[in-house]
N, C-alpha and C positions, 0 to 999 in steps of 0.2 A: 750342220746337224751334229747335235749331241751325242756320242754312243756308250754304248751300259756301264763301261767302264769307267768314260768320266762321271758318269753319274750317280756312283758305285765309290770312286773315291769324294767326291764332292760332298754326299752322302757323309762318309767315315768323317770327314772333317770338319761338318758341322757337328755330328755327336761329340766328338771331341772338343769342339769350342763349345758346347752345353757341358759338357763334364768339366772341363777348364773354370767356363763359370759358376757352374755350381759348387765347386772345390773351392773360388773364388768367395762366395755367398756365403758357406759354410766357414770358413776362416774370418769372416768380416763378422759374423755372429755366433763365435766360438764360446764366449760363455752365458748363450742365450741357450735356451730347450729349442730345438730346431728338427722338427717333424718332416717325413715325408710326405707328406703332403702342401707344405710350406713349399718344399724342394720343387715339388713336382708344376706348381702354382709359377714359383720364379720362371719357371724354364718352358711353360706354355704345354703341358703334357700331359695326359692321367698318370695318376700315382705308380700304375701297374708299369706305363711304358715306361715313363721317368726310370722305376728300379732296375729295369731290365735292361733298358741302355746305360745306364751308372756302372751298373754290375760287367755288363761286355766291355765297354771301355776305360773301365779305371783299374779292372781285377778284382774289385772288391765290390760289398754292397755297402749301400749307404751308410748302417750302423757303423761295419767296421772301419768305412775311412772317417767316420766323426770321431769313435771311439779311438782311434791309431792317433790322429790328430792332436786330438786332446788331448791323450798321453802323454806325444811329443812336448807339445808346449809344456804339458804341466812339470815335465821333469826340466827343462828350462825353466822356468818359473823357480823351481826348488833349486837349483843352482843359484840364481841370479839375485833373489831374495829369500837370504839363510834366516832370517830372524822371524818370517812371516810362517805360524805355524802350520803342518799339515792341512790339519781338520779345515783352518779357514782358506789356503787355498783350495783343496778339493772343493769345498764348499764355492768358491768364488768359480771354479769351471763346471758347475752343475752336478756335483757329485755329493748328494746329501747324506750318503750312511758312508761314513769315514772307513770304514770297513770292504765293504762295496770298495768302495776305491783302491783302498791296497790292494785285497785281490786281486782287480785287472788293472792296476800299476805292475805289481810281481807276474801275473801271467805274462806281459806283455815283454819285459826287461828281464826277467828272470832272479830279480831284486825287489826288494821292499825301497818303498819311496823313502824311508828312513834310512835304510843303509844304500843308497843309491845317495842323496844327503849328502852322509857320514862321509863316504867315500871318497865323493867328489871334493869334498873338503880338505880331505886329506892329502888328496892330488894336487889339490893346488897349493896349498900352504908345507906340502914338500917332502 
């Protein structure tokens, strides 16, 4: 026999292997527009549970860990490829008003994706 507690952890660990994969999902379709609803659809859920288990076990909601994510990569991207300009990476991670972009580039980094850039640049070449 079963008792609540294994049930209870078994429970946490299957959320966890949903949020696993759906962080998984989200990263495999990072510069695709990637809805909750999509999310919710992958992982067998309504929209409403999907968010609310996303949000308990990752910390965050879905917007912010797409939005975190993206960030992440796109300031690797700006590292990695110096000659590919702003506008057309933003553009390339779904971020159509170049502006738009900066702002929750600097919210996020507390740096403009240009001097974030610049910077890096200068780090490395010494």
């Amino acid at each position: 026999m079963v008792n609540d507690n294994s049930k209870s952890l078994q429970s946490k660990q299957n959320y966890f292997r949903l949020v696993n994969k759906s962080e998984d999902y989200i990263e495999q379709h990072l510069k695709q527009s990637i809805s909750l609803s999509e999310l919710a659809r992958n992982a067998n859920l309504s929209e409403s549970h999907f968010h609310r288990t996303f949000t308990k076990y990752s910390n965050e909601t879905v917007n912010e860990f797409i939005t975190r994510f993206k960030l992440e990569r796109v300031a690797i991207y700006l590292l990695v490829n110096p000659r590919i300009s702003l506008i057309d990476i933003a553009l390339e991670y779904g971020y159509n008003d170049p502006s738009s972009f900066s702002r929750l580039f600097k919210k996020h980094f507390g740096i403009s994706p240009l001097k974030y850039r610049k910077t890096a640049i200068i780090v490395k070449n010494g």
